[in-house]
CHARMM-style PDB file with segment names, atoms N, HN, CA, C and O in Angstrom:
ATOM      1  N   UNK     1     -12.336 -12.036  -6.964  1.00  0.00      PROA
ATOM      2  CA  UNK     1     -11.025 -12.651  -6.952  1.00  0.00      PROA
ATOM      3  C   UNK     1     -10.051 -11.724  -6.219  1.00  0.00      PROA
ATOM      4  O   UNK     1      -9.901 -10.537  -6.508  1.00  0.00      PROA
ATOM      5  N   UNK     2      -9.311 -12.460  -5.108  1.00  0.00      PROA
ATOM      6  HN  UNK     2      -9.432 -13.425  -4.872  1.00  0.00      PROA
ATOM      7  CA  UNK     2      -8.139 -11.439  -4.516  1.00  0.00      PROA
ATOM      8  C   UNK     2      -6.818 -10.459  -5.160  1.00  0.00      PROA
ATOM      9  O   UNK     2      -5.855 -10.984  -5.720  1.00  0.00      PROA
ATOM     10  N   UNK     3      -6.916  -9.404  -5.031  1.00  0.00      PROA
ATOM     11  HN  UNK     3      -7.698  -8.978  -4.577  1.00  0.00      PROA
ATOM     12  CA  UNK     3      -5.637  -9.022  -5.406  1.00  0.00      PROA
ATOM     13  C   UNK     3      -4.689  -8.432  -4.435  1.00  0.00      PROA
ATOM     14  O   UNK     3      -4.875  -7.772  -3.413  1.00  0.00      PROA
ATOM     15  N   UNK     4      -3.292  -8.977  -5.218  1.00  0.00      PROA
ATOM     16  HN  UNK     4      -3.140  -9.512  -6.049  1.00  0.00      PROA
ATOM     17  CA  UNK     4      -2.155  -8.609  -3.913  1.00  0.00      PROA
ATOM     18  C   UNK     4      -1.800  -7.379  -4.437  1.00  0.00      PROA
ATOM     19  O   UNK     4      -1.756  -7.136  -5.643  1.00  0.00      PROA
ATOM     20  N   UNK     5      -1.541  -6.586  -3.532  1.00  0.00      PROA
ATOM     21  HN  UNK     5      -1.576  -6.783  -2.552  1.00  0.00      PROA
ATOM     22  CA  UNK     5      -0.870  -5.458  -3.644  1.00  0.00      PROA
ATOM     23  C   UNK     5       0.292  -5.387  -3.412  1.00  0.00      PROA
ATOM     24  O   UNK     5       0.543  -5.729  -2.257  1.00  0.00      PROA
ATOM     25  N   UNK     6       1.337  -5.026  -4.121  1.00  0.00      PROA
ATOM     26  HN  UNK     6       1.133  -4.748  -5.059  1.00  0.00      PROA
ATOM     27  CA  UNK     6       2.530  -4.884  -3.965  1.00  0.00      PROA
ATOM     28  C   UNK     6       3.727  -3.439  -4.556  1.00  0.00      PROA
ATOM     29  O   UNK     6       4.084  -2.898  -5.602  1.00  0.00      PROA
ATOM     30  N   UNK     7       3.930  -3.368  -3.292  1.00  0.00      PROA
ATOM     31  HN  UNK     7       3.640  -3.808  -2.442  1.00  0.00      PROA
ATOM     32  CA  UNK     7       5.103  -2.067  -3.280  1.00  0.00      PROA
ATOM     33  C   UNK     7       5.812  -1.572  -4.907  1.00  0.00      PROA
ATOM     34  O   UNK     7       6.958  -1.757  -5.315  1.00  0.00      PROA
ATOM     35  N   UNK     8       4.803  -0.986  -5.500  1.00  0.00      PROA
ATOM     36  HN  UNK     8       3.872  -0.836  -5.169  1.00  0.00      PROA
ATOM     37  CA  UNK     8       5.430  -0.187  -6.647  1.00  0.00      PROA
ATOM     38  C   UNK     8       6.739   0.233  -6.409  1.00  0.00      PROA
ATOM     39  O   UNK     8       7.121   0.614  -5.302  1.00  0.00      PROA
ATOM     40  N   UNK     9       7.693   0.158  -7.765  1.00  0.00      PROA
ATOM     41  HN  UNK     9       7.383  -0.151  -8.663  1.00  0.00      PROA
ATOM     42  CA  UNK     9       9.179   0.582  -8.194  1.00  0.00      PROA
ATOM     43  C   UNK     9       8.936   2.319  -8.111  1.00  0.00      PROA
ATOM     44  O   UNK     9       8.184   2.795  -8.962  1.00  0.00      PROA
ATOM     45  N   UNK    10       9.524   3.191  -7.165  1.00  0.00      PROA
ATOM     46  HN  UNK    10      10.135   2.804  -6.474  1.00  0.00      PROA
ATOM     47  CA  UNK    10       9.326   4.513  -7.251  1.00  0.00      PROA
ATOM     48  C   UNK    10      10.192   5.934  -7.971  1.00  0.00      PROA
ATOM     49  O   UNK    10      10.062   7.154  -8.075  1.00  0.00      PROA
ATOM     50  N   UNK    11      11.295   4.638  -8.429  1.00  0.00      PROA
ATOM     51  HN  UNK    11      11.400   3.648  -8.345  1.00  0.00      PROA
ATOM     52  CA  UNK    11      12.315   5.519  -9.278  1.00  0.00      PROA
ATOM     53  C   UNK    11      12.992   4.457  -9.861  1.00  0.00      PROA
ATOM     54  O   UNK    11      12.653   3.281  -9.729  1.00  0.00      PROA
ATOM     55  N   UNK    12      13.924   4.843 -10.492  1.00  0.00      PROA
ATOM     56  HN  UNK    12      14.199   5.799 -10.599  1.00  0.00      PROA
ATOM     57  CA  UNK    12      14.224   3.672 -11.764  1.00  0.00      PROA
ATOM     58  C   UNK    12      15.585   2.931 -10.497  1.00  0.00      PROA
ATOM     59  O   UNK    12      16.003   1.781 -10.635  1.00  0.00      PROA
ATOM     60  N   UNK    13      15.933   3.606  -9.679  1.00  0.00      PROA
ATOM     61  HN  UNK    13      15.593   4.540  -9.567  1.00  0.00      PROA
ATOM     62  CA  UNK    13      17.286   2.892  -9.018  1.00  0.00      PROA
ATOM     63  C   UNK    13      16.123   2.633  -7.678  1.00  0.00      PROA
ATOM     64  O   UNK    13      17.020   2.204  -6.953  1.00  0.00      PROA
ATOM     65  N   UNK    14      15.079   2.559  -6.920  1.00  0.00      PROA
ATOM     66  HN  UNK    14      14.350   2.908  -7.510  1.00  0.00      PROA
ATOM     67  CA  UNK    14      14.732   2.690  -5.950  1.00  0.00      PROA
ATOM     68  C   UNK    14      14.129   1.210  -5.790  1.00  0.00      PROA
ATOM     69  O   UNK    14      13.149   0.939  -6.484  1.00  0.00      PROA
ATOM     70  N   UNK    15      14.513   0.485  -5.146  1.00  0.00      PROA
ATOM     71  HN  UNK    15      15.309   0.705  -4.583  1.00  0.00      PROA
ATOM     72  CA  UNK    15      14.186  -0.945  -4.465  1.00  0.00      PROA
ATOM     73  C   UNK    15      13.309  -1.535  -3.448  1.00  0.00      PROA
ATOM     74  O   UNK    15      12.398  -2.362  -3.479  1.00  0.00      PROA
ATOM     75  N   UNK    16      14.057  -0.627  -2.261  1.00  0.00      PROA
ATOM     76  HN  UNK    16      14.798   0.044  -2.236  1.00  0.00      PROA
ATOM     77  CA  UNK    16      13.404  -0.536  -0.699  1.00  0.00      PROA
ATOM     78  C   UNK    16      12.215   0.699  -0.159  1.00  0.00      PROA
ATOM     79  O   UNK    16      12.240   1.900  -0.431  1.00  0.00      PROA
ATOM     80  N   UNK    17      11.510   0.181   0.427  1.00  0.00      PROA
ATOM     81  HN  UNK    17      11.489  -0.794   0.648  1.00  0.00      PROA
ATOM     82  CA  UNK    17      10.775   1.332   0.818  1.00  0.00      PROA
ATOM     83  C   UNK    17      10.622   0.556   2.154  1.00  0.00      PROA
ATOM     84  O   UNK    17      11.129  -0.505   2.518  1.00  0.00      PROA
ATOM     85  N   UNK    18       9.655   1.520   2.853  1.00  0.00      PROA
ATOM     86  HN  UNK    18       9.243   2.382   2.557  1.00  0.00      PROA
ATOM     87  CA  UNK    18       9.637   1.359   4.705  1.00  0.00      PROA
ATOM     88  C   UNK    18       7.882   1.774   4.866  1.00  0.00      PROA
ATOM     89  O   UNK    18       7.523   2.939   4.695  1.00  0.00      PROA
ATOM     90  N   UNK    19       6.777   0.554   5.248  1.00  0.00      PROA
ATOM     91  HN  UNK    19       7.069  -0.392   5.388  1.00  0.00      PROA
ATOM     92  CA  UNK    19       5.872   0.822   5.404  1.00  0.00      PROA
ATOM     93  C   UNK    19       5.973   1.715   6.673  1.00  0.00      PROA
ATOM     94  O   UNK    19       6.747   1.422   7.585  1.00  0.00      PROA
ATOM     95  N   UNK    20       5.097   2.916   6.714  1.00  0.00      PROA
ATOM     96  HN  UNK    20       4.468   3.154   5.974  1.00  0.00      PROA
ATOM     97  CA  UNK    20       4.914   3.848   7.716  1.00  0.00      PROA
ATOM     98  C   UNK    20       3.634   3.645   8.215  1.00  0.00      PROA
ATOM     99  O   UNK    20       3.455   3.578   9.431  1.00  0.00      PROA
ATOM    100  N   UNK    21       2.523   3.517   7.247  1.00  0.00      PROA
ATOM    101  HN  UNK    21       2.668   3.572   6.259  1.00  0.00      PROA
ATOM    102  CA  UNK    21       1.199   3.349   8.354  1.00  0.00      PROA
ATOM    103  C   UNK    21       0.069   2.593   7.329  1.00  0.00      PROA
ATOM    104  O   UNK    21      -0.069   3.127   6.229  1.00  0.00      PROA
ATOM    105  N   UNK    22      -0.545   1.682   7.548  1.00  0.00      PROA
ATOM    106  HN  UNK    22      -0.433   1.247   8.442  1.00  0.00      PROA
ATOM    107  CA  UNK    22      -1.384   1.459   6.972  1.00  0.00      PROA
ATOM    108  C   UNK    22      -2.747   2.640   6.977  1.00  0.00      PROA
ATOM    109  O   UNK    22      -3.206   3.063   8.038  1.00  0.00      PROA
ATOM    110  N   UNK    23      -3.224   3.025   5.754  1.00  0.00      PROA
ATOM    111  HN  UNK    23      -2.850   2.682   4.892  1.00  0.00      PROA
ATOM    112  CA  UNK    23      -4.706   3.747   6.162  1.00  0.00      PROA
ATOM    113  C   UNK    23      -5.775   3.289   6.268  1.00  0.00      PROA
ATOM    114  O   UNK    23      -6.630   4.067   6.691  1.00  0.00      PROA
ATOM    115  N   UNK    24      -6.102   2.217   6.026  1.00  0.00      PROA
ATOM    116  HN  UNK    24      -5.407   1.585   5.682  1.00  0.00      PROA
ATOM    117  CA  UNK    24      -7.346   0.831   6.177  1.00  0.00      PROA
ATOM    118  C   UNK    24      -6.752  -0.427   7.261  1.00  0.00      PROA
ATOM    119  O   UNK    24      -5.672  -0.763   7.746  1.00  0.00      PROA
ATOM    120  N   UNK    25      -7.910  -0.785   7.290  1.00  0.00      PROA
ATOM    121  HN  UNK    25      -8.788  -0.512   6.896  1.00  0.00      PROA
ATOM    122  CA  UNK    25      -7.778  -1.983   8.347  1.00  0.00      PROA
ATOM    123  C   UNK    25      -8.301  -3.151   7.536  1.00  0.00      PROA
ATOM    124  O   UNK    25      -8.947  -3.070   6.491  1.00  0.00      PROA
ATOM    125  N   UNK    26      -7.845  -4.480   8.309  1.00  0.00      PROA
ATOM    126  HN  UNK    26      -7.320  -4.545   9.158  1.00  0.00      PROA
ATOM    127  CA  UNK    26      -8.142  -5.422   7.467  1.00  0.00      PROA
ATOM    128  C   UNK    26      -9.464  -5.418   7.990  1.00  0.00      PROA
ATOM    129  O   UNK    26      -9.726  -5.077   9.144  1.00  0.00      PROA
ATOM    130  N   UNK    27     -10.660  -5.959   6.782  1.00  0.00      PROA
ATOM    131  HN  UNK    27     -10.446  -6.236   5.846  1.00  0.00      PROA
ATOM    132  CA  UNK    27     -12.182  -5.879   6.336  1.00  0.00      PROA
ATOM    133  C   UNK    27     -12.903  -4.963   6.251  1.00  0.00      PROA
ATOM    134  O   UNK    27     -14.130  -5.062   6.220  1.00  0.00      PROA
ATOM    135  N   UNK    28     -11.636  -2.872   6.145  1.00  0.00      PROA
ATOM    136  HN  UNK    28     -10.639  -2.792   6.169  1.00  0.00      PROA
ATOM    137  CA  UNK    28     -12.174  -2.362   5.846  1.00  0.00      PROA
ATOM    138  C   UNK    28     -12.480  -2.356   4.223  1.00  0.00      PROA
ATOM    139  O   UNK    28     -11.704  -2.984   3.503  1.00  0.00      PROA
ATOM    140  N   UNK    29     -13.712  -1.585   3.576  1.00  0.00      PROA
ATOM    141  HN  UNK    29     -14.343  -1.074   4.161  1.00  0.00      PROA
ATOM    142  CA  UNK    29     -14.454  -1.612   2.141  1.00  0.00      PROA
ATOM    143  C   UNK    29     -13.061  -0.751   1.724  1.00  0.00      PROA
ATOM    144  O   UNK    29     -12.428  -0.114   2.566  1.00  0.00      PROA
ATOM    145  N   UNK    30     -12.729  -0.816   0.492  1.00  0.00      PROA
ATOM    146  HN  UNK    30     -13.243  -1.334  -0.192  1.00  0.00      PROA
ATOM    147  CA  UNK    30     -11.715   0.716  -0.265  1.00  0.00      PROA
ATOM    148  C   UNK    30     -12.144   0.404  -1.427  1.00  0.00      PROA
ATOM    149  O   UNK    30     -12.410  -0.746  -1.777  1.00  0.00      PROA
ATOM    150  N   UNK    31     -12.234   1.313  -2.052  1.00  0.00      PROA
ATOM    151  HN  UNK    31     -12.018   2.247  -1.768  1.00  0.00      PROA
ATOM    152  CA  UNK    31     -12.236   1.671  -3.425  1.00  0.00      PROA
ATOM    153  C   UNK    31     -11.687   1.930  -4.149  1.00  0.00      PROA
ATOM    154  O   UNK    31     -11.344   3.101  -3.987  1.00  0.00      PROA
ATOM    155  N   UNK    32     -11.017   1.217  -5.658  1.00  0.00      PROA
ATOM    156  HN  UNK    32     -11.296   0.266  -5.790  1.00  0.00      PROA
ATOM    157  CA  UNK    32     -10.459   1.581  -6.250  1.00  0.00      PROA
ATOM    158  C   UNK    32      -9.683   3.092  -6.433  1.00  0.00      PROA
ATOM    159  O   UNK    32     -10.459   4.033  -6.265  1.00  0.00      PROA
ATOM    160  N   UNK    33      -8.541   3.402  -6.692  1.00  0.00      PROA
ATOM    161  HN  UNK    33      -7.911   2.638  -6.829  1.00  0.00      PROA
ATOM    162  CA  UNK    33      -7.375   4.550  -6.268  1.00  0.00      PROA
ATOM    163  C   UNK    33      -7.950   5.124  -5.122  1.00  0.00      PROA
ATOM    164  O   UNK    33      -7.912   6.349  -5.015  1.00  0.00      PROA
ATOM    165  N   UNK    34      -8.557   4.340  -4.115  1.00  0.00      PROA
ATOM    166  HN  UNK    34      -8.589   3.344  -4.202  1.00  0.00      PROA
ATOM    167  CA  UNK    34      -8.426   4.944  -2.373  1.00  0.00      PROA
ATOM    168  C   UNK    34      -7.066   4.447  -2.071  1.00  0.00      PROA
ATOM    169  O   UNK    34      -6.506   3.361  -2.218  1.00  0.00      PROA
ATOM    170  N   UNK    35      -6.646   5.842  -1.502  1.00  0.00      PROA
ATOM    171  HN  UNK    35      -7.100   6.725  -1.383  1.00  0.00      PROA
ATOM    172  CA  UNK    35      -5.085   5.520  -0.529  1.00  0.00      PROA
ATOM    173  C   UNK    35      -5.418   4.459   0.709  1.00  0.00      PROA
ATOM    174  O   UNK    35      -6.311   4.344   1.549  1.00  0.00      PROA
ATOM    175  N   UNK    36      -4.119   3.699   0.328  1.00  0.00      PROA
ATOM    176  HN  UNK    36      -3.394   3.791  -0.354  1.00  0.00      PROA
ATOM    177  CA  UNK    36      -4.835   2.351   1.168  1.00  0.00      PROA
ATOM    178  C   UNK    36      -3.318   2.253   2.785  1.00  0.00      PROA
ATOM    179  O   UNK    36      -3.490   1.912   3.955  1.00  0.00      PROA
ATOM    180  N   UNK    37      -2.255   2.630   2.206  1.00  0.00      PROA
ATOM    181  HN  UNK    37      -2.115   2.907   1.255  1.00  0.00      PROA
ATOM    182  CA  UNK    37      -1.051   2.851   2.700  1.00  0.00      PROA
ATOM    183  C   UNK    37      -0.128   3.578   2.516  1.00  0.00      PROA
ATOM    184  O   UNK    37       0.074   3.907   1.347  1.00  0.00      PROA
ATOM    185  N   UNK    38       0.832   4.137   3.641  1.00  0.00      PROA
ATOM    186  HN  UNK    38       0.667   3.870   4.591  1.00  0.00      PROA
ATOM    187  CA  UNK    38       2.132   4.874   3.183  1.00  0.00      PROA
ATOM    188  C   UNK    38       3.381   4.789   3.477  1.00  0.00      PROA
ATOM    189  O   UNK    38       3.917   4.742   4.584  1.00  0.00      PROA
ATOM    190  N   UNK    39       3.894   4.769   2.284  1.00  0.00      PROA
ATOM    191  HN  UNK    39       3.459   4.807   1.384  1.00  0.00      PROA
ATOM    192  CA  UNK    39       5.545   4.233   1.836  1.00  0.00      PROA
ATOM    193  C   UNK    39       5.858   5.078   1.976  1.00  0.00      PROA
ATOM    194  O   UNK    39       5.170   6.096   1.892  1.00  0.00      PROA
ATOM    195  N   UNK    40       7.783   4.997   2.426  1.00  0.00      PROA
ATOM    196  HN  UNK    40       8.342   4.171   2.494  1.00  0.00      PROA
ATOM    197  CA  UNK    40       9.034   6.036   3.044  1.00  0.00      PROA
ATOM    198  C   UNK    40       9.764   5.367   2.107  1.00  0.00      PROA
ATOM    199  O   UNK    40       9.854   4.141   2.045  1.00  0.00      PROA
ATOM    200  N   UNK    41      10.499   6.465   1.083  1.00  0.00      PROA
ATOM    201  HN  UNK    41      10.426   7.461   1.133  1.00  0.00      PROA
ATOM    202  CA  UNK    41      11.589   5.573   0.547  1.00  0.00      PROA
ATOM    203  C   UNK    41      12.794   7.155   0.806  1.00  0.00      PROA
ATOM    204  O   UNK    41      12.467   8.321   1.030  1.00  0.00      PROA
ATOM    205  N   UNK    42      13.930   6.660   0.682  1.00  0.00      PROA
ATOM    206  HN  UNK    42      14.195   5.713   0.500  1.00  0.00      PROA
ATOM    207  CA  UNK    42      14.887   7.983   0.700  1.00  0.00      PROA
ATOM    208  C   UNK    42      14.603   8.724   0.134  1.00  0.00      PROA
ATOM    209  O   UNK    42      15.372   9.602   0.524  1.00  0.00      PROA
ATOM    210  N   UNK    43      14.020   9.155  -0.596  1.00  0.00      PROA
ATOM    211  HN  UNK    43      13.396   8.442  -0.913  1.00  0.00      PROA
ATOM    212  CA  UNK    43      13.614  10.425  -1.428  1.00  0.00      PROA
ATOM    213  C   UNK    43      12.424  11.170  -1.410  1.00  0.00      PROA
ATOM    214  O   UNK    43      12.264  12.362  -1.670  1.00  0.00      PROA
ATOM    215  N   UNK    44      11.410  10.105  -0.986  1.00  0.00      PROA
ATOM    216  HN  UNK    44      11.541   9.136  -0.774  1.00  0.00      PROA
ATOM    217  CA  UNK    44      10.194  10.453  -0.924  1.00  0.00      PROA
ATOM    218  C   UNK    44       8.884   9.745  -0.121  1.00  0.00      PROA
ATOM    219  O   UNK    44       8.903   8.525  -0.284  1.00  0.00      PROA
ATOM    220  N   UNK    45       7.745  10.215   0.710  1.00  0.00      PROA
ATOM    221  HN  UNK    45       7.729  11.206   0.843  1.00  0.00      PROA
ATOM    222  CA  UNK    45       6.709   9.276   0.724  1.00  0.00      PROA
ATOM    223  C   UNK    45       5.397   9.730   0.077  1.00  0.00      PROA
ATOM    224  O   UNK    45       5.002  10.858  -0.220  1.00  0.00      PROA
ATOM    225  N   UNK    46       4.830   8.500  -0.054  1.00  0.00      PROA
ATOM    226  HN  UNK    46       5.150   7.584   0.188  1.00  0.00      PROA
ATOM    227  CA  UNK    46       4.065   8.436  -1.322  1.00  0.00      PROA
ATOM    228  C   UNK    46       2.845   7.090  -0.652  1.00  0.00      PROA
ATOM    229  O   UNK    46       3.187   6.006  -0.181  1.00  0.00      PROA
ATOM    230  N   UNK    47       1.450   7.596  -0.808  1.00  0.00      PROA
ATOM    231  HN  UNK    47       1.172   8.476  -1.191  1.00  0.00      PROA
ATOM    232  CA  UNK    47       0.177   6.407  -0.630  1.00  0.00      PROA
ATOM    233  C   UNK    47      -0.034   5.952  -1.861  1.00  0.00      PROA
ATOM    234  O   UNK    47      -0.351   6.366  -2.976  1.00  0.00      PROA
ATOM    235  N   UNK    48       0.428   4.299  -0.928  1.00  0.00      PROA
ATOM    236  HN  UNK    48       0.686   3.963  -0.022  1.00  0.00      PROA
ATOM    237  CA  UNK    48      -0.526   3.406  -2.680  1.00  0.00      PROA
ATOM    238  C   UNK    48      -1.718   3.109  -2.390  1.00  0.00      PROA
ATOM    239  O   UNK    48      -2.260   2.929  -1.300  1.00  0.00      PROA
ATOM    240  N   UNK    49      -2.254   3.053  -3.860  1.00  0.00      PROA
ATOM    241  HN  UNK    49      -1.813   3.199  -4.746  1.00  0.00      PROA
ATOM    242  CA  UNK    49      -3.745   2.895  -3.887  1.00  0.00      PROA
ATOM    243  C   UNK    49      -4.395   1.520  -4.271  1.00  0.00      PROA
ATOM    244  O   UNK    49      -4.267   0.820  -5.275  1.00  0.00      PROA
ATOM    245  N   UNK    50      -5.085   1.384  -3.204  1.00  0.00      PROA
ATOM    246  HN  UNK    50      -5.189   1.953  -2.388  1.00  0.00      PROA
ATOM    247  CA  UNK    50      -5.819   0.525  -4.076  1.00  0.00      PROA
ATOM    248  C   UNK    50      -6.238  -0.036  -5.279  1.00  0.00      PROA
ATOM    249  O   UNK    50      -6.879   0.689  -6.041  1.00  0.00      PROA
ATOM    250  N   UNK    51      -5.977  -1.309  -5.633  1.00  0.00      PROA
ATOM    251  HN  UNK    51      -5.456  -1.897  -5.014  1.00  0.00      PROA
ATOM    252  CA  UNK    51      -5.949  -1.867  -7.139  1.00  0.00      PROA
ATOM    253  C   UNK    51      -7.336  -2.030  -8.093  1.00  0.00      PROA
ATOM    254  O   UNK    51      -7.497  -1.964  -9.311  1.00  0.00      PROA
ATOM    255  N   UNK    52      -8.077  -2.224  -7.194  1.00  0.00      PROA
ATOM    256  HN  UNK    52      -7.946  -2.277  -6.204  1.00  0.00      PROA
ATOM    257  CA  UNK    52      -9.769  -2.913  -7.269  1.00  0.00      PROA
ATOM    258  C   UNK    52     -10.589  -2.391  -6.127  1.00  0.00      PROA
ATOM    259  O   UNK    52     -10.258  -2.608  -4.962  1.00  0.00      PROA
ATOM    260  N   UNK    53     -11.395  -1.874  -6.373  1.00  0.00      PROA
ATOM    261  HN  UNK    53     -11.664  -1.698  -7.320  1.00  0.00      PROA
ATOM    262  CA  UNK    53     -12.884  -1.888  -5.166  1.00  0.00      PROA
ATOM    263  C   UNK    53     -12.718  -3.587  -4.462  1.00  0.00      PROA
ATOM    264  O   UNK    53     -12.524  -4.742  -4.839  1.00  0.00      PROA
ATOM    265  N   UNK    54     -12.937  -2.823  -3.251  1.00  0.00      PROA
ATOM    266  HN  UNK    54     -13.094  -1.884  -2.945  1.00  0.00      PROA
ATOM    267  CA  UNK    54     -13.274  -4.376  -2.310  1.00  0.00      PROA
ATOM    268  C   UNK    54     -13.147  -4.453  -0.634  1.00  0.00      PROA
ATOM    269  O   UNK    54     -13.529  -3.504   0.052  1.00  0.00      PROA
ATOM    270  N   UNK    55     -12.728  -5.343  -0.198  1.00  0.00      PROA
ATOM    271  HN  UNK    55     -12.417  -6.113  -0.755  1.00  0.00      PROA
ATOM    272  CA  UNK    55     -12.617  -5.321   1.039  1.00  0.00      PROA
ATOM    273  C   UNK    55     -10.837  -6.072   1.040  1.00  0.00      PROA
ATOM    274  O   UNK    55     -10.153  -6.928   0.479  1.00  0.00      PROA
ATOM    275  N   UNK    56     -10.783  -4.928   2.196  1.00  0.00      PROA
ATOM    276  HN  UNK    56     -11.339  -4.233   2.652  1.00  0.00      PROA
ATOM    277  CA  UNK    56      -9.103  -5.254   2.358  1.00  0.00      PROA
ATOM    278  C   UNK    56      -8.886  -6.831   3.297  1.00  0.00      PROA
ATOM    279  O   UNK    56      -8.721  -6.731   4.513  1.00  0.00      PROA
ATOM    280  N   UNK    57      -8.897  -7.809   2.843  1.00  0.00      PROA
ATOM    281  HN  UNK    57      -9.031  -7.890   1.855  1.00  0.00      PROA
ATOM    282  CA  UNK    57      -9.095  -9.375   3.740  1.00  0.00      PROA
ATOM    283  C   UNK    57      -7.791  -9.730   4.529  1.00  0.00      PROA
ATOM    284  O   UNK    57      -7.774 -10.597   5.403  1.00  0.00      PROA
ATOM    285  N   UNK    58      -6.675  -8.979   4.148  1.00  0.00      PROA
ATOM    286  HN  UNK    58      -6.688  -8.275   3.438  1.00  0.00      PROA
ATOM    287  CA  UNK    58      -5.434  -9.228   4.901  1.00  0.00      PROA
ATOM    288  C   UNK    58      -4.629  -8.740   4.963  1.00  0.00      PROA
ATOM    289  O   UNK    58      -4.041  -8.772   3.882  1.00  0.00      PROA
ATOM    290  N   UNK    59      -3.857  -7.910   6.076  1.00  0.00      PROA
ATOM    291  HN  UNK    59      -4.335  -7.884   6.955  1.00  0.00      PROA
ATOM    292  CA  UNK    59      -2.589  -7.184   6.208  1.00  0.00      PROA
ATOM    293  C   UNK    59      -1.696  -8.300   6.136  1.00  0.00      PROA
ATOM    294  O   UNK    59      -2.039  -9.365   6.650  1.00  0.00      PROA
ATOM    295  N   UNK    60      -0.623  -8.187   5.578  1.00  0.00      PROA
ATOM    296  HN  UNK    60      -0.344  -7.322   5.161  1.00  0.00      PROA
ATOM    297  CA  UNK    60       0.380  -9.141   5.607  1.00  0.00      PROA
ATOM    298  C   UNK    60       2.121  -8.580   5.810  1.00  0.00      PROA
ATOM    299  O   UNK    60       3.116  -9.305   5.840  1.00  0.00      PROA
ATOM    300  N   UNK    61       2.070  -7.178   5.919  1.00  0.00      PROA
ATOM    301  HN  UNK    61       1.263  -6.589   5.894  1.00  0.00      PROA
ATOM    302  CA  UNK    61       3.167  -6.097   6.548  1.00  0.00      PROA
ATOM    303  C   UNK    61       2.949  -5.545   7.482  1.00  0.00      PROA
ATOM    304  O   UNK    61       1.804  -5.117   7.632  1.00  0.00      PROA
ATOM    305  N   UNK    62       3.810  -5.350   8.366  1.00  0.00      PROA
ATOM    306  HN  UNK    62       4.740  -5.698   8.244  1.00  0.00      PROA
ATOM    307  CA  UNK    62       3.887  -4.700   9.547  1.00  0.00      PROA
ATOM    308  C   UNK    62       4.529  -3.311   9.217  1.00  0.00      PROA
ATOM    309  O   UNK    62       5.364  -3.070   8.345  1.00  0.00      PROA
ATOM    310  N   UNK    63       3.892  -2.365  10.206  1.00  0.00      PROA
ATOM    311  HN  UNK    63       3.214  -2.561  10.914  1.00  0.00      PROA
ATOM    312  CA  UNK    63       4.564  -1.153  10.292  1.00  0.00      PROA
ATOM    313  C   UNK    63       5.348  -0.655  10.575  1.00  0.00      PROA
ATOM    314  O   UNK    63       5.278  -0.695  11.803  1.00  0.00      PROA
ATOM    315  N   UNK    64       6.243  -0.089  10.300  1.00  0.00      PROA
ATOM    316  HN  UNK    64       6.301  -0.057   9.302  1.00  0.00      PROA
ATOM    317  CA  UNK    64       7.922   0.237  10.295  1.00  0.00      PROA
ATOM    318  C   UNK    64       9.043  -0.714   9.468  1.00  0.00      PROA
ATOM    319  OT1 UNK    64      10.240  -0.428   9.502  1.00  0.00      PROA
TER     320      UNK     64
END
């Protein structure tokens, strides 16, 4: 079953973040807490991880 990934809250006031680079490609395999992408927010950047083992089936953000 698919799961969406979506841009974790990174501080209790923090809203926006700025994709910088994806680290997988779509139909590459990742594995559960593999860094999958990396977020810019004013304070900090930070890779989210993967939710589930699987294959990544769709980018749906662009970079920058």
């Amino acid at each position: 079953m698919p799961k969406e990934v979506i841009m974790p809250a990174l501080g209790m006031a923090q809203e926006t973040g700025t994709l910088l680079r994806w680290l997988k490609n779509e139909g590459d395999a990742v594995a559960q807490g593999e860094p999958i992408m990396q977020i810019a927010t004013d304070k900090v950047d930070v890779e989210i991880e993967a939710p589930a083992s699987g294959v990544l089936a769709q980018v749906t953000a662009a970079e920058g």
